[in-house]
TORKEVO-778376 format. One record per residue: residue in three letters; residue number from 1; x, y, z of N, C-alpha, C in turn. Coordinates in steps of 0.05 Angstrom, whole numbers. Layout:
% TORKEVO-778376
<aa=ALA | i=NUM | nxx=X | nyy=Y | nzz=Z | caxx=X | cayy=Y | cazz=Z | cxx=X | cyy=Y | czz=Z>;
...
***
This chain:
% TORKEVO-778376
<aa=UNK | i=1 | nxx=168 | nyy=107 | nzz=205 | caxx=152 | cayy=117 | cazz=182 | cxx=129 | cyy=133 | czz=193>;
<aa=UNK | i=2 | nxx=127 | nyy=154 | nzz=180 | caxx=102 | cayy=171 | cazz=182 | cxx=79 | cyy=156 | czz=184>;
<aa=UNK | i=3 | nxx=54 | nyy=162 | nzz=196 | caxx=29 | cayy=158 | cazz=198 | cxx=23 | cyy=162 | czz=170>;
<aa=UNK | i=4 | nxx=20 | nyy=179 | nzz=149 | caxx=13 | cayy=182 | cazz=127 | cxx=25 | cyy=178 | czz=110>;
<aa=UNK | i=5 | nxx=60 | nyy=165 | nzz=114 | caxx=70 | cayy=146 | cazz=92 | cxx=53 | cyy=121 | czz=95>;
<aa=UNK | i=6 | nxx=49 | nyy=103 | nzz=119 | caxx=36 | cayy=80 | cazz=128 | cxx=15 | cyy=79 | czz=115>;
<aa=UNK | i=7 | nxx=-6 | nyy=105 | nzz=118 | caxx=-38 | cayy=97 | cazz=102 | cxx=-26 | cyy=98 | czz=75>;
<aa=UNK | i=8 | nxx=-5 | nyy=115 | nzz=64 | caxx=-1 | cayy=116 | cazz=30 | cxx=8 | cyy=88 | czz=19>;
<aa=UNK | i=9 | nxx=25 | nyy=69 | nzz=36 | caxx=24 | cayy=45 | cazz=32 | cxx=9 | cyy=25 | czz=33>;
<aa=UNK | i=10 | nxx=-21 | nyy=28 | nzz=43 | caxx=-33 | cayy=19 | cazz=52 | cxx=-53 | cyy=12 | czz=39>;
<aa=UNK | i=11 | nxx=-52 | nyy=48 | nzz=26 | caxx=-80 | cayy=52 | cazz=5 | cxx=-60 | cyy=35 | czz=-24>;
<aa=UNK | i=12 | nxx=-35 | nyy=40 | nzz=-29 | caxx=-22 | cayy=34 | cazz=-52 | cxx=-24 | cyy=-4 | czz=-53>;
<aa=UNK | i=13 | nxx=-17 | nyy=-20 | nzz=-25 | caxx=-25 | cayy=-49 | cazz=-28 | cxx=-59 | cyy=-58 | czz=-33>;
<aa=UNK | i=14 | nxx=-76 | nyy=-37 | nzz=-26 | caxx=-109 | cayy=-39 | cazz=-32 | cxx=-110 | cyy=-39 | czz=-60>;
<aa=UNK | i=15 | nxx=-90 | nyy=-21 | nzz=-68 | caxx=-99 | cayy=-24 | cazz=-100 | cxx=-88 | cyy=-37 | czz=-118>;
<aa=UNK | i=16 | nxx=-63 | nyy=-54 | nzz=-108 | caxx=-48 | cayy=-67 | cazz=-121 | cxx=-68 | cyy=-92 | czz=-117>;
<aa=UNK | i=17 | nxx=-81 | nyy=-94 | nzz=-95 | caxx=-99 | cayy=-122 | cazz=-89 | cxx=-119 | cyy=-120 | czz=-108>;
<aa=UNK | i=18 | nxx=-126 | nyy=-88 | nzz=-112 | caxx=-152 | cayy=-99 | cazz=-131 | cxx=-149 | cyy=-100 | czz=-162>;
<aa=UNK | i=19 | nxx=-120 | nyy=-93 | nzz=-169 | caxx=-124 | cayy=-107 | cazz=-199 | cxx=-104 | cyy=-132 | czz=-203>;
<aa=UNK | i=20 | nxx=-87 | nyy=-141 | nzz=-182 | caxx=-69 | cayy=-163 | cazz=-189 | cxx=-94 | cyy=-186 | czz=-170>;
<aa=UNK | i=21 | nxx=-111 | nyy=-198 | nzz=-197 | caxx=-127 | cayy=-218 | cazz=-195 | cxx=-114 | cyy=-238 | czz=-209>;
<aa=UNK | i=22 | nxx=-129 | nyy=-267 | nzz=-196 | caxx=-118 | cayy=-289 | cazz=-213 | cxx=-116 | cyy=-297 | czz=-245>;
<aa=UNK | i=23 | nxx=-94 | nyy=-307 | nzz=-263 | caxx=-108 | cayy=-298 | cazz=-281 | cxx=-136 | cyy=-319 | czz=-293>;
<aa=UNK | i=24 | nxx=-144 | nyy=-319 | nzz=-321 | caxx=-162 | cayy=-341 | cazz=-327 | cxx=-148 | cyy=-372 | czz=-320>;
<aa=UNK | i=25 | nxx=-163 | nyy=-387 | nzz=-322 | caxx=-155 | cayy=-411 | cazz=-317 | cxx=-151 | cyy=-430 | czz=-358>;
<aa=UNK | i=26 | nxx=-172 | nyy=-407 | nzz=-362 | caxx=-186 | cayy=-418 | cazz=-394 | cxx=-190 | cyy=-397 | czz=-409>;
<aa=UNK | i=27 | nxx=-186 | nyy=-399 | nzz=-438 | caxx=-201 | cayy=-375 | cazz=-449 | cxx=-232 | cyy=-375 | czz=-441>;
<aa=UNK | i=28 | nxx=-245 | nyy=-396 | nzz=-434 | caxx=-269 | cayy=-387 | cazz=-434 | cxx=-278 | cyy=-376 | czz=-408>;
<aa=UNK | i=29 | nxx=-262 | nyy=-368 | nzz=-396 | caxx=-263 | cayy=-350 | cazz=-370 | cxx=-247 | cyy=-331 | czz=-367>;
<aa=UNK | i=30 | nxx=-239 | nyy=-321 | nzz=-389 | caxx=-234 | cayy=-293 | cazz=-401 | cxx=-252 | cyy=-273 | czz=-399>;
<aa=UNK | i=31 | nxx=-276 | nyy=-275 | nzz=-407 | caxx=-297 | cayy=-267 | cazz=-411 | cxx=-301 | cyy=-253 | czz=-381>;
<aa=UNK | i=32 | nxx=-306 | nyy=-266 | nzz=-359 | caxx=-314 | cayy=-267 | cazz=-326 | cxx=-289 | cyy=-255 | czz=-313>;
<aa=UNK | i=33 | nxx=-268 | nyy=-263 | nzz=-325 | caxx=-243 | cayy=-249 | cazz=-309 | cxx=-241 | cyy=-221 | czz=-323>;
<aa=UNK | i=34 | nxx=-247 | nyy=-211 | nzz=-344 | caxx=-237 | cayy=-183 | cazz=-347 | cxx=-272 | cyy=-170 | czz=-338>;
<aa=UNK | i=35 | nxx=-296 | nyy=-181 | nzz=-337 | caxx=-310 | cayy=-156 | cazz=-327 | cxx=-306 | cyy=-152 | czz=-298>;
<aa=UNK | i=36 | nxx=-290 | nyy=-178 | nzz=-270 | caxx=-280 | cayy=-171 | cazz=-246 | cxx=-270 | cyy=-151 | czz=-252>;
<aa=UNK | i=37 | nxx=-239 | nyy=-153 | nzz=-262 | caxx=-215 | cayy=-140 | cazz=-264 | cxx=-232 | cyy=-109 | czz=-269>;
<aa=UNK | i=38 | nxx=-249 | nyy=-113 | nzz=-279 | caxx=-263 | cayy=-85 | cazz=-307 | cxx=-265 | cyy=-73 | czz=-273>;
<aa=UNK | i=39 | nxx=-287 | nyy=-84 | nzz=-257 | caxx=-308 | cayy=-68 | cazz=-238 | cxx=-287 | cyy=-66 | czz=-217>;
<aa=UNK | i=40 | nxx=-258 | nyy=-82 | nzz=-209 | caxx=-242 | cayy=-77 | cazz=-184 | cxx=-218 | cyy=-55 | czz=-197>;
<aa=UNK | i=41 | nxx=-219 | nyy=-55 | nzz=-223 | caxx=-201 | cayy=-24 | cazz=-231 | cxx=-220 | cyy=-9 | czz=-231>;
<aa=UNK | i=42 | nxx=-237 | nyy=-3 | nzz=-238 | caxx=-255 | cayy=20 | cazz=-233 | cxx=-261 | cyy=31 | czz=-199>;
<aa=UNK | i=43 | nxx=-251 | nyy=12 | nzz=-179 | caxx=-256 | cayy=22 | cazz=-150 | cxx=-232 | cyy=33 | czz=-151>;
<aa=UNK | i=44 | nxx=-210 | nyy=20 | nzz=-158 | caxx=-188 | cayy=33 | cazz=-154 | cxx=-179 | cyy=54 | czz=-163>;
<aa=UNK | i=45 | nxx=-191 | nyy=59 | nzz=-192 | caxx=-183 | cayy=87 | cazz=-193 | cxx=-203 | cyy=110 | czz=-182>;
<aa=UNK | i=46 | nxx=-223 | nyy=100 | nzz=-184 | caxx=-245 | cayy=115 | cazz=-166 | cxx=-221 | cyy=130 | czz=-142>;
<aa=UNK | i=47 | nxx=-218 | nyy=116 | nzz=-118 | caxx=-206 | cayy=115 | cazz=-98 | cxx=-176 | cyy=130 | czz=-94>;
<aa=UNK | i=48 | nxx=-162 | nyy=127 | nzz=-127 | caxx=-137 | cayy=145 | cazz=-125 | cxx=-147 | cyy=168 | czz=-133>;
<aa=UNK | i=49 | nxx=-164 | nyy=175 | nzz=-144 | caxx=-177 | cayy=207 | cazz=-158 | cxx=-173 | cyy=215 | czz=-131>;
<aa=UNK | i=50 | nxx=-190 | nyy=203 | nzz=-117 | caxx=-208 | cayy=211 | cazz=-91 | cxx=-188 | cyy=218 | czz=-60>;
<aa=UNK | i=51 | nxx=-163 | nyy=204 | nzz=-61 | caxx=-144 | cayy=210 | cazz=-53 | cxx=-126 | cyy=229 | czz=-57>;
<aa=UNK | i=52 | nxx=-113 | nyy=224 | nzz=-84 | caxx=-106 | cayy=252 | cazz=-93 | cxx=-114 | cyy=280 | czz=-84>;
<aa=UNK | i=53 | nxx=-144 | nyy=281 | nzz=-91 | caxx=-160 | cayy=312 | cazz=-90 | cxx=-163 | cyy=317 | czz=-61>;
<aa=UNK | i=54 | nxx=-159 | nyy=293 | nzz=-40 | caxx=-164 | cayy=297 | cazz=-19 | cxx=-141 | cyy=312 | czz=5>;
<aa=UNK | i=55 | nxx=-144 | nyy=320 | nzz=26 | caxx=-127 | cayy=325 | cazz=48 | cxx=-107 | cyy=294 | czz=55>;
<aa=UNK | i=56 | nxx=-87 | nyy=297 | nzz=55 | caxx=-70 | cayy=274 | cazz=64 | cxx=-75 | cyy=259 | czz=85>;
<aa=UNK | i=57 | nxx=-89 | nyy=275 | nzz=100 | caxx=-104 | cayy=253 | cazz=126 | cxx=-129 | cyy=231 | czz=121>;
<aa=UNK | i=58 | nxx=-136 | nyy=238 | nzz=90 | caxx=-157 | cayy=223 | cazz=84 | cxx=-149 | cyy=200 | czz=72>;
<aa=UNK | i=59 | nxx=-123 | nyy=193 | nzz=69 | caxx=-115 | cayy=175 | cazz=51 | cxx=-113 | cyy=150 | czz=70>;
<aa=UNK | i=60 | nxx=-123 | nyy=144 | nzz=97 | caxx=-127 | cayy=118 | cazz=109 | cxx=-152 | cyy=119 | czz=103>;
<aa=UNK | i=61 | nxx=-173 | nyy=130 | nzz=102 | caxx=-200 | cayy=131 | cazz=105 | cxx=-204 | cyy=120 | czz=68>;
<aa=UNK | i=62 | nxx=-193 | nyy=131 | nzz=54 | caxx=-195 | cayy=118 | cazz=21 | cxx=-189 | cyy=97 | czz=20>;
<aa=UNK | i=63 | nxx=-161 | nyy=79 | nzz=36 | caxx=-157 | cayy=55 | cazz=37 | cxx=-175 | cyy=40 | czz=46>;
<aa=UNK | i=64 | nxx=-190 | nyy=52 | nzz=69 | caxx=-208 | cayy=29 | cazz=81 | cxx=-231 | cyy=24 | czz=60>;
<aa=UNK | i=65 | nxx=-239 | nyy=53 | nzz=50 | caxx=-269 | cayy=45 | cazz=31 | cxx=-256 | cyy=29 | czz=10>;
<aa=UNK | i=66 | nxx=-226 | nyy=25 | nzz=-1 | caxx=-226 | cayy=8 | cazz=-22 | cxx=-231 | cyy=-18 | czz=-12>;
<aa=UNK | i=67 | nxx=-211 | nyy=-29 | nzz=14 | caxx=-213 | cayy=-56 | cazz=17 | cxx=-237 | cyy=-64 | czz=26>;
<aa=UNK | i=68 | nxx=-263 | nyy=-37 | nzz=29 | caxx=-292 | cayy=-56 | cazz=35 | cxx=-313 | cyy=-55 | czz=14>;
<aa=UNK | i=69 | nxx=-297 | nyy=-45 | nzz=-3 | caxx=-312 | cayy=-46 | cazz=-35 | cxx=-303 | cyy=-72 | czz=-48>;
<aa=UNK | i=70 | nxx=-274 | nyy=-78 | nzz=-44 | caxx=-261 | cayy=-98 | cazz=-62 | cxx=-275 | cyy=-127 | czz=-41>;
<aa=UNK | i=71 | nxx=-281 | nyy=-118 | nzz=-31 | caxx=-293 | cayy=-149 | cazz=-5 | cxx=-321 | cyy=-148 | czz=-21>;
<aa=UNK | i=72 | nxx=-326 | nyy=-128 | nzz=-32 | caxx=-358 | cayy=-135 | cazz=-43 | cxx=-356 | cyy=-140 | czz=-61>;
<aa=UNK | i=73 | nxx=-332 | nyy=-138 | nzz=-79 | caxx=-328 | cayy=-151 | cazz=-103 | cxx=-310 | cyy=-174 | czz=-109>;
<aa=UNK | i=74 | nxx=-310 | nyy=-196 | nzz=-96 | caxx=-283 | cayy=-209 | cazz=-102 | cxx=-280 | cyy=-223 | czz=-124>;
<aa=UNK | i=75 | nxx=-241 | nyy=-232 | nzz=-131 | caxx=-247 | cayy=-243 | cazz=-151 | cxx=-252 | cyy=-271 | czz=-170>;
<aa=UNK | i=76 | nxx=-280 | nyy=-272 | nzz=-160 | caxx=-291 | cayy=-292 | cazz=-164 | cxx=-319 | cyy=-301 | czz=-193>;
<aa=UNK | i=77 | nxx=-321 | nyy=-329 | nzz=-194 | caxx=-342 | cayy=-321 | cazz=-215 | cxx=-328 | cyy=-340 | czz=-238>;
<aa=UNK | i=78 | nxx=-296 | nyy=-335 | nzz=-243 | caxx=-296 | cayy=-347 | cazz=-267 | cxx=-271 | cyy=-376 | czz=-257>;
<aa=UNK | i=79 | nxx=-262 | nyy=-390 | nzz=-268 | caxx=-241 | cayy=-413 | cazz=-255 | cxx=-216 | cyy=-396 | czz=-265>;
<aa=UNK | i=80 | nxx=-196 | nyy=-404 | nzz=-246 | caxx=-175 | cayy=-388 | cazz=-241 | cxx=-148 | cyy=-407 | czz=-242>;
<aa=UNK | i=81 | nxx=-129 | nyy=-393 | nzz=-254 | caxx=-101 | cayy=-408 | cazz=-253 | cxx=-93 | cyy=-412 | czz=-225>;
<aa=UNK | i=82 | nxx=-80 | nyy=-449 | nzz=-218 | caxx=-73 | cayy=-452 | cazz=-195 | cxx=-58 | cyy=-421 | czz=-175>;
<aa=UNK | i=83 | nxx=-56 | nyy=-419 | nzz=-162 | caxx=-38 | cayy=-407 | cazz=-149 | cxx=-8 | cyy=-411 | czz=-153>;
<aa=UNK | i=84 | nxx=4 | nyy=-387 | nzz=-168 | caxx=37 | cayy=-384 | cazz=-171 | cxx=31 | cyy=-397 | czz=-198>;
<aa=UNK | i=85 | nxx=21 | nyy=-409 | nzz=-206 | caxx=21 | cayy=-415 | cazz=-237 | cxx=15 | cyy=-386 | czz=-264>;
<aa=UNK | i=86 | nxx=29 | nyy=-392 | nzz=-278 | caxx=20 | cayy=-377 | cazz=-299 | cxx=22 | cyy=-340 | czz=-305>;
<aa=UNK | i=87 | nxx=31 | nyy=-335 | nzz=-267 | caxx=30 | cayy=-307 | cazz=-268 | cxx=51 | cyy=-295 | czz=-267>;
***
């Protein structure tokens, strides 16, 4: 595989990470889970704009700023369905 299929997969699992969050645990953490979800889709599409418009060599360099944006955002904050439950 190409060097720049690799970052395109790379940047494509960054962004699959940042909107497949856990879901609520409760409705009352509905509330907390969609403004995460709100602020880790907004990096991500940030990040595919920014890819797109960019030179293809830039597209490891977009992956990295996503996965150190989504580290400043994680998704946390509200209670969350066990793991493999519910999703």
């Amino acid at each position: 595989m190409s060097d720049t299929a690799t970052d395109l997969r790379a940047l494509l699992d960054a962004v699959l990470d940042a909107i497949d969050i856990p879901y609520p645990a409760t409705i009352a953490d509905d509330h907390a889970y969609r403004a995460v979800l709100e602020r880790r889709l907004g990096l991500a599409v940030i990040t595919a704009r920014a890819a797109l418009a960019e030179e293809p060599d830039s597209i490891a360099w977009n992956g990295g700023y996503l996965r150190r944006k989504l580290a400043e955002h994680p998704p946390t904050g509200y209670r969350a369905y066990p793991a493999g439950e519910g999703q």
